[in-house]
N, C-alpha and C positions, 0 to 999 in steps of 0.2 A: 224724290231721287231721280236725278234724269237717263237716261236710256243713255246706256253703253255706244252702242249700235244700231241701226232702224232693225227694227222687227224684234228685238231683245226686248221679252216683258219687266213690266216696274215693278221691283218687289220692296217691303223690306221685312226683314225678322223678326217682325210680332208673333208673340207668343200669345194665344185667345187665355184668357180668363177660364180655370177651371173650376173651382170652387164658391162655389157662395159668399156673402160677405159672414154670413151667421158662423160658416164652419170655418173662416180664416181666423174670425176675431178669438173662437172657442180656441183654436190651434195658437192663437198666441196668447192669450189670457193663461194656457198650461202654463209658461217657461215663465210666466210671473206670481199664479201662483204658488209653484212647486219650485223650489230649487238645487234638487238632488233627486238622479234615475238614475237610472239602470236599463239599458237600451239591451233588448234580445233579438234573438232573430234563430232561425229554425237549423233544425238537425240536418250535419254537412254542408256547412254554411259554402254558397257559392262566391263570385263575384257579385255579385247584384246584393248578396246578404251582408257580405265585408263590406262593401263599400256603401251601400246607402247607412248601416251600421256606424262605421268610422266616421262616413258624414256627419250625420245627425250629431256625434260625439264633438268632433268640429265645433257646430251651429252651436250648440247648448254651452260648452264652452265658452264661443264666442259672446252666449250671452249672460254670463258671470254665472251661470249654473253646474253644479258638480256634477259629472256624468262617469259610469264608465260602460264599458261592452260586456257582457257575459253571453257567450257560445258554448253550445249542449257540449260539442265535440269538438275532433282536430277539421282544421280546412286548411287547403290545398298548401304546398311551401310556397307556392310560385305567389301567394301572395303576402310571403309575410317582410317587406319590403315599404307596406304600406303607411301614411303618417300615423303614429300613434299603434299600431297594431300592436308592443310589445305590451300596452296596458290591457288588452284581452285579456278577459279571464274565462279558463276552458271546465267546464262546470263538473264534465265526468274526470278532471285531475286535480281541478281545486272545490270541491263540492266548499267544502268548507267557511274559503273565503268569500267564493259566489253566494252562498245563504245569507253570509253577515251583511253584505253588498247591499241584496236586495229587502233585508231587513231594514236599514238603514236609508235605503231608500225613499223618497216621498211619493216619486211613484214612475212608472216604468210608461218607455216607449216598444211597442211589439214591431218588429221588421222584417217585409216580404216572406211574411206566412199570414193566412187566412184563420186559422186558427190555432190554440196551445198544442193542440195537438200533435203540431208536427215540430212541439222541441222536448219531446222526450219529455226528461226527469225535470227538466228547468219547469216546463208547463205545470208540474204536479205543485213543485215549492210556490209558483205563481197565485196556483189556486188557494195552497192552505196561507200565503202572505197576506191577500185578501188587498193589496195596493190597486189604487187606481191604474188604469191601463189604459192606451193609447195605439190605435192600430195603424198604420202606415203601409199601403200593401196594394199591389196591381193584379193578388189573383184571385178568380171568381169564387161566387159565393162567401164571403167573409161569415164567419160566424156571428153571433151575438154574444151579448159579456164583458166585450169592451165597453170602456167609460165614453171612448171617440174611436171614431171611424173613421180613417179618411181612405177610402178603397176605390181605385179606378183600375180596373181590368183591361181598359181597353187603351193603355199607354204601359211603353215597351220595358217600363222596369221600376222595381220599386223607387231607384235614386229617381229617376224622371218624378215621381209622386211628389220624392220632400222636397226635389227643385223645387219644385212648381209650391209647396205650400210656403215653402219659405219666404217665394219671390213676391205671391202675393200676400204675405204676412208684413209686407216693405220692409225685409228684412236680406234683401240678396248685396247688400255691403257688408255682412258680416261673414259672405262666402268668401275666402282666403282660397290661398294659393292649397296649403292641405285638405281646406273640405272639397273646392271643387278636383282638385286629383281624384280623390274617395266615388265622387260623385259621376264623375267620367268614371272611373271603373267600371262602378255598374250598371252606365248607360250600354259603357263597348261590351260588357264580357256577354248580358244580357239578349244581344241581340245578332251575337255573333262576329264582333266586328263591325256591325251596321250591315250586317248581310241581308238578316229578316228582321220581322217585326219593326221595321226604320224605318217607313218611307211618308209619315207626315214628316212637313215641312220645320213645323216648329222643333223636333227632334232636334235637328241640327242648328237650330235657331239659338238653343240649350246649348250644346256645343261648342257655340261661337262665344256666348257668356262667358262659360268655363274655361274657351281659353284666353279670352281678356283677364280672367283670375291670373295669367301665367303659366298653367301646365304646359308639362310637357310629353303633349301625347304620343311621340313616338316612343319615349322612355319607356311611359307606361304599357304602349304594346309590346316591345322587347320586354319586359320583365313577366310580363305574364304567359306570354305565345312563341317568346323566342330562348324558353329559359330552362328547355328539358331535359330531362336526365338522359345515360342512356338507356338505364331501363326501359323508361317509357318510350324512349326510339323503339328500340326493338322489341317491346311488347307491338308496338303499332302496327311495326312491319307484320308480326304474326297473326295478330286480330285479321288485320288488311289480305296476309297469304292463306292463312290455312281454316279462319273463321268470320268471314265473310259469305253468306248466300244472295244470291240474287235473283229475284223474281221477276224479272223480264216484262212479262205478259200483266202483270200486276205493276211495274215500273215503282217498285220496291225492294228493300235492302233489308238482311240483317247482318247483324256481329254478337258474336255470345263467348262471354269467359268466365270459364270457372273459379272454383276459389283455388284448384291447386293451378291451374296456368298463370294467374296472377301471383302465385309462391314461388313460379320457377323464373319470373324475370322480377322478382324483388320487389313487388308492386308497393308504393306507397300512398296516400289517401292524395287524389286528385291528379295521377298519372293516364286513368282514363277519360280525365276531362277536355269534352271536344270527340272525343270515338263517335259518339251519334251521327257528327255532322259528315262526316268523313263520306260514304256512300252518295251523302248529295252533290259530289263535286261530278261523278259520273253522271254523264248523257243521258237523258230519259228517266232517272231516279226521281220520282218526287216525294218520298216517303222512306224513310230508316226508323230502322227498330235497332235501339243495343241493351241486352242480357250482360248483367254482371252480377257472380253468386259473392252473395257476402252471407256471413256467419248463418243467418237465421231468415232469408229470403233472398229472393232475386227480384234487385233492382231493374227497375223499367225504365228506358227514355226516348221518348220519341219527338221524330222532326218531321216536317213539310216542309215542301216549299209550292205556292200559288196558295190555290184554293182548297187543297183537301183537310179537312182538319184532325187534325192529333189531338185535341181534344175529346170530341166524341169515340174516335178507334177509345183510347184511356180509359176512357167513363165506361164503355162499352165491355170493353174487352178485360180490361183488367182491373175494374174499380178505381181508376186513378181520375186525373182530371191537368187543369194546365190551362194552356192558350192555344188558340188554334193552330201556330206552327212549332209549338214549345210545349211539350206534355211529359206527362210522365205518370207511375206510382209504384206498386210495392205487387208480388205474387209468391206465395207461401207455399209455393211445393218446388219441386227439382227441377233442375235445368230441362230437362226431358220434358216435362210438360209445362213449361213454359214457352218452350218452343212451340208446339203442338200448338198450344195456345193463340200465341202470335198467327200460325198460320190458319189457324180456324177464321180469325179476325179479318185476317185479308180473304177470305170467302166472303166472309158475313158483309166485306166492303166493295167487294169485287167491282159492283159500280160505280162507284166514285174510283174507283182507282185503275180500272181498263183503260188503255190508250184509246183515245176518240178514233174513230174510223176513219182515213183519208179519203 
């Protein structure tokens, strides 16, 4: 490729080789000798979970095999827009049909989750199904159990993964205009917009494939980021005025909402998604914490930005776990001392998180 300009480096968009040749041929020998799954993925399915999900339904399709989605729960509205979403089946309103599903199944792909564990009810019928299983997933520690594994932790999103096994399964002509949409979903929704966890090259290299498929990524970022209620306006505005603290000296954030503040502005499942990041737009933040009480615990989510990691605070603090700028988990007592909690944490991290001394 010859140079733009004198001093502009030569680049082009190669993507390095992830996978083995052992673990691509096992990843495609699955789609010939099964021909009918059931593609899962974990409780309050995100962007990354829908869309490497929908993909995957895509591909399998694509290669004359019966597939469909089953999700523990509800996920967000703002994504039900997406190709194929209206064949989801939501397992805690159609138990019914999802058992026959995965009965009938020959055998299941698992999606961006590390273990059953985090799909609820669908994990339990998994286990008494006894079907062969398939893990597809970017977060650490993957269990054991699955029949395959394909787990890379250290790339920004599950879709990144089945990119990547598909492409090298020499199978990236069967990525259409709807799988690579699905697939851009949850490259963007994962990473922020490409804010974090983005900044290998090849990232975008993906990117540029997807949109030779044709999408169109500004649709897709309007329909997910440009598409809120006004509840969730003005729950934002309130999280941002009246439940907001800031830790200065720590150059840390939180935001904490209850179950009855989310009753008074009509909260519906995925009106708080994005609250976390929100603190990191301010000067000197490099670390958010956000509290939200649902039925039977308070949700955890935490963010970074550089080098501090949310992972360990998570693992540390609250039993959770994640990615280094991308964490999260679960804590079983009252907002009150969940708070306490969070600020324990930023003691116990105090070092990593003091502003260096000028």
């Amino acid at each position: 490729m010859p140079h733009f300009w004198k001093g502009c480096c030569t680049f082009a968009p190669m993507i390095p080789t992830l996978f083995d040749s052992s673990a691509v041929a096992e990843f495609r020998s699955w789609t010939e000798r099964y021909r009918s799954f059931v593609i899962v993925t974990h409780v309050s399915p995100d962007g990354d979970a829908m869309g490497s999900a929908l993909g995957m339904l895509h591909y399998l399709q694509a290669r004359g095999c019966r597939a469909r989605v089953v999700v523990p729960n509800a996920f967000p509205e703002f994504f039900r827009w997406m190709p194929q979403v209206g064949s989801v089946v939501q397992y805690d309103f159609h138990r019914e049909q999802a058992d026959r599903l995965i009965d009938e199944a020959e055998a299941v792909f698992c999606l961006d989750f590390n273990g059953l564990g985090r799909t609820g009810a669908v994990g339990e019928k998994l286990r008494a199904a006894g079907k062969p299983m398939a893990l597809v997933d970017h977060h650490p520690s993957p269990e054991e159990g699955f029949d395959l594994t394909f787990s890379r932790p250290a790339l920004c999103a599950t879709a990144e993964v089945l990119f990547r096994l598909i492409d090298e399964a020499g199978h990236s002509g069967l990525i259409g205009k709807d799988c690579a949409t699905c697939l851009y979903t949850g490259l963007m929704t994962d990473t922020g917009a490409f804010t974090y966890n983005s900044a290998r090259p090849e990232i975008f290299a993906i990117v540029s494939r997807l949109l030779s498929c044709g999408i169109d990524k500004d649709y897709i970022y309007r329909r997910i980021f440009c598409a809120q209620s006004v509840g969730r306006m003005k729950l934002m505005g309130y999280a941002l005025y009246a439940k907001m603290k800031i830790y200065p000296e720590l150059r840390s954030a939180l935001i904490w909402l209850t179950q009855d503040e989310l009753k008074r502005f009509s909260y519906v499942k995925g009106d708080t998604e994005g609250f976390v990041n929100l603190p990191l737009q301010m000067k000197g933040i490099v670390f958010s914490c956000f509290l939200r009480e649902d039925k039977t615990m308070i949700k955890v989510s935490l963010r970074s930005v550089g080098r501090f990691s949310c992972t360990d605070f998570a693992s540390t603090v609250f039993k959770g776990g994640g990615h280094r700028n991308a964490s999260g988990g679960e804590f079983y007592e009252d907002m009150d001392r969940a708070i306490a909690r969070f600020e324990e944490g930023l003691e116990l991290f105090r070092p990593q998180l003091e502003a260096p001394a000028r």
